[in-house]
Backbone bond lengths (Angstrom), bond angles and torsions (degrees), N, CA, C in turn:
res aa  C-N    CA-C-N  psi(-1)  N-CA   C-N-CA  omega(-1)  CA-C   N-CA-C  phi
1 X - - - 1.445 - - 1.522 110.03 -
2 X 1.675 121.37 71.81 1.080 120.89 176.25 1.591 116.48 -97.55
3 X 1.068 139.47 132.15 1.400 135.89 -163.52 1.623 104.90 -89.66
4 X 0.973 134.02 -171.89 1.540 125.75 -174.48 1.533 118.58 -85.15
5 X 1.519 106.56 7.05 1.305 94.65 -164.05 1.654 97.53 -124.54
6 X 1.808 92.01 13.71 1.263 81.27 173.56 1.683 117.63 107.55
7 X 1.051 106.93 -65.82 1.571 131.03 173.83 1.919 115.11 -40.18
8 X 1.083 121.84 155.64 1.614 129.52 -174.36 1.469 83.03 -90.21
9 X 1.460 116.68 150.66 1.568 143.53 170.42 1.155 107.09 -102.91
10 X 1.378 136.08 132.28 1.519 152.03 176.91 1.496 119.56 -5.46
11 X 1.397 87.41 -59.47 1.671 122.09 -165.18 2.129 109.35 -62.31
12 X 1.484 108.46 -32.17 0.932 109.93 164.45 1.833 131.25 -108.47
13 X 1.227 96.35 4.98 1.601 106.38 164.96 1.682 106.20 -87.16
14 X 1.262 156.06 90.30 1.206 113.54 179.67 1.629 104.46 -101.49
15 X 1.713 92.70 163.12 1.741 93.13 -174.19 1.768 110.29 -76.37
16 X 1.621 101.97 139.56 1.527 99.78 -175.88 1.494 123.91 -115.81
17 X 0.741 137.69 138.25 1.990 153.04 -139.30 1.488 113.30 -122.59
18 X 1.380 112.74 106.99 1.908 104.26 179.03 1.829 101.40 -77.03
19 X 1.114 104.49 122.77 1.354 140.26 160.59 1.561 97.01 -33.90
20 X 1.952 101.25 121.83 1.309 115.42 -177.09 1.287 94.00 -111.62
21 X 1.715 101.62 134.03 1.711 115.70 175.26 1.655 109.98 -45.62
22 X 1.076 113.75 106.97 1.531 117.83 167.95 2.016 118.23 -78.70
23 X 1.236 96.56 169.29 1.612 106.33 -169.88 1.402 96.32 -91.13
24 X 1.495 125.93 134.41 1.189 126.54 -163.59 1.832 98.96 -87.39
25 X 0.752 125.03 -23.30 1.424 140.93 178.35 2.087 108.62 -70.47
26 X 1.197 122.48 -54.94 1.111 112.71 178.54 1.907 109.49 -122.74
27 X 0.907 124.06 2.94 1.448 139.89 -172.62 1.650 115.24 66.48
28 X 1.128 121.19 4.61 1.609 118.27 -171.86 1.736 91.61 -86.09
29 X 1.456 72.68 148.13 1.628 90.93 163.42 1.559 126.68 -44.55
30 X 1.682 118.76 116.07 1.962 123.44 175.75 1.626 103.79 -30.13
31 X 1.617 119.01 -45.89 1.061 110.25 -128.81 2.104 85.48 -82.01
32 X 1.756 102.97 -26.25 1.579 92.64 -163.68 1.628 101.21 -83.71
33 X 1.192 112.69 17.47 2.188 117.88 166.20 0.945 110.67 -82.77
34 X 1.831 114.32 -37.24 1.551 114.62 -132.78 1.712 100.06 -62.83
35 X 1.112 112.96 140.23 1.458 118.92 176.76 1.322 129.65 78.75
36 X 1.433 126.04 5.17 1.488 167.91 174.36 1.821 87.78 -65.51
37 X 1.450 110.93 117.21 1.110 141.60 156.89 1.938 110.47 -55.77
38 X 1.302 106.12 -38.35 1.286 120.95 -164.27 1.455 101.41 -143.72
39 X 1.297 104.52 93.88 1.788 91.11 179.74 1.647 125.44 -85.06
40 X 1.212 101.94 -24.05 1.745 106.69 166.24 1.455 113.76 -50.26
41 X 1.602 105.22 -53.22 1.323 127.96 -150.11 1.792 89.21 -59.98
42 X 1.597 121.65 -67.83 1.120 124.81 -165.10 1.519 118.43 -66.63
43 X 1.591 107.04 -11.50 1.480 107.01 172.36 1.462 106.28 -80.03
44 X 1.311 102.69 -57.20 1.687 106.53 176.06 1.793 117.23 -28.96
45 X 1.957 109.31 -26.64 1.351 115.45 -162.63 1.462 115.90 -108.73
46 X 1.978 94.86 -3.65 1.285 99.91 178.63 1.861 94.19 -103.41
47 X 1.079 127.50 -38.96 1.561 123.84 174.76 1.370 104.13 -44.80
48 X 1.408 122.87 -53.19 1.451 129.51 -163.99 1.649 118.80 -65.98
49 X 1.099 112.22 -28.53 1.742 144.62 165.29 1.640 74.76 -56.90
50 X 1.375 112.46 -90.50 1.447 109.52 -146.67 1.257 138.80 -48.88
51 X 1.405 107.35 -29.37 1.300 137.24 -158.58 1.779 93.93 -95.49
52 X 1.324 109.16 -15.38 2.107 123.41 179.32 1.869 83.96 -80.71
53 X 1.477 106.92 -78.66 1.247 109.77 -167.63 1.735 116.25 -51.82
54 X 0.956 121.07 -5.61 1.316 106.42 169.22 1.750 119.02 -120.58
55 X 0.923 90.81 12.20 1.915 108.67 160.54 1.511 98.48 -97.05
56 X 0.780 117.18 -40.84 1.551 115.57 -175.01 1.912 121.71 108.48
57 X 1.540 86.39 9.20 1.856 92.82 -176.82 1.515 106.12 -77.44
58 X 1.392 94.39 163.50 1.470 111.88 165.38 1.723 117.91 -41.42
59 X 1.084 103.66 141.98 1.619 106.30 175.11 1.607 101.19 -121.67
60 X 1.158 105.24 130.28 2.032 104.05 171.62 1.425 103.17 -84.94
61 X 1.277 123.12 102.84 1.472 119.47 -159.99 1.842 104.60 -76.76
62 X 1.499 121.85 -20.54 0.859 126.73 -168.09 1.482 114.90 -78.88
63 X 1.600 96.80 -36.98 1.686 116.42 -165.29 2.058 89.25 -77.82
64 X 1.065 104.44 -27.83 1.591 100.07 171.20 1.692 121.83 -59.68
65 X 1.430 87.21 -41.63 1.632 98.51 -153.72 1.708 97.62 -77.80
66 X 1.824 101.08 -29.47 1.297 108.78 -178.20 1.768 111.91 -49.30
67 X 1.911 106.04 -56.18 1.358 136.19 175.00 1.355 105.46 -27.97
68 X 1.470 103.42 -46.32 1.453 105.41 -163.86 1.646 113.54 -92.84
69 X 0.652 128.76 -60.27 1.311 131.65 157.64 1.698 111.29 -29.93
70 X 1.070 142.29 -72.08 1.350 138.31 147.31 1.642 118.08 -4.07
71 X 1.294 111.80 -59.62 1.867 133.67 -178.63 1.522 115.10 -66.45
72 X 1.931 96.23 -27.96 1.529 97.44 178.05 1.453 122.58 -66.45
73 X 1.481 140.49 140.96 0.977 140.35 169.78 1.457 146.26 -69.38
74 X 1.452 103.40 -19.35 1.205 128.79 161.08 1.253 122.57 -74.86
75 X 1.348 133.96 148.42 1.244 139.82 155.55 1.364 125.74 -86.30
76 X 1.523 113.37 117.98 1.937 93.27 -178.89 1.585 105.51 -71.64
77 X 1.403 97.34 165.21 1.126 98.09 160.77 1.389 116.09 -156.93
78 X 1.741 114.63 -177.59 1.526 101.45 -150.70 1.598 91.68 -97.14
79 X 1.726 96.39 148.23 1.531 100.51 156.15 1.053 139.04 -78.30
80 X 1.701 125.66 124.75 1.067 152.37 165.66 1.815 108.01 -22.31
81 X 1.772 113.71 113.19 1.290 102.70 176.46 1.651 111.18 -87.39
82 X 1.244 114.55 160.11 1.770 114.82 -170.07 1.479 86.86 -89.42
83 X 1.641 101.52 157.45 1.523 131.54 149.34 1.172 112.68 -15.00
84 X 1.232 117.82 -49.80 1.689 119.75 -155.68 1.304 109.08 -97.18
85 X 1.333 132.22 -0.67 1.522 146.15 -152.80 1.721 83.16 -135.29
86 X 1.061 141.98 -28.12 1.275 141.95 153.38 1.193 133.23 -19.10
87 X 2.017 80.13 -91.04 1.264 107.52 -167.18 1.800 112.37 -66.74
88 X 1.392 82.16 150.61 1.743 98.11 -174.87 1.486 115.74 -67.63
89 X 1.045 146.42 123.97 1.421 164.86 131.73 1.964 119.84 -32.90
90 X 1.439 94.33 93.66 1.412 87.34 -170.56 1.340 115.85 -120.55
């Protein structure tokens, strides 16, 4: 599939990806656990996402984002206002 100018066409270049250490336990990628309260739980919620998006169903993007946020391990928290954002203006 050479085009006239010579050049490779899309279709036979394809783009190639170094292989991210997966979790031997559920196969998803370390990096999308890391910090996962529940690491089954959020793989189970990231396979299940996937396996929607490639059937072509609806995704509740919210009820995801909810999932995820829930799984995270951290707590946000609020930022500290400065002195100067304080103090009163008179």
């Amino acid at each position: 599939m050479v085009d006239p100018l010579g050049l490779r066409t899309r279709l036979e270049m394809a783009r190639k990806f170094r292989k991210k250490p997966r979790d031997k336990k559920t196969g998803v990628p370390k990096v999308y656990l890391a910090g996962a309260k529940n690491k089954s739980a959020k793989a189970a919620e990231i396979k299940r996402t996937a396996r929607a998006y490639a059937k072509g169903e609806y995704i509740d993007v919210k009820a995801v984002q909810k999932s995820r946020v829930e799984q995270d391990g951290k707590k946000s928290t609020t930022k500290k206002t400065s002195k100067r954002k304080r103090k009163k203006t008179t």
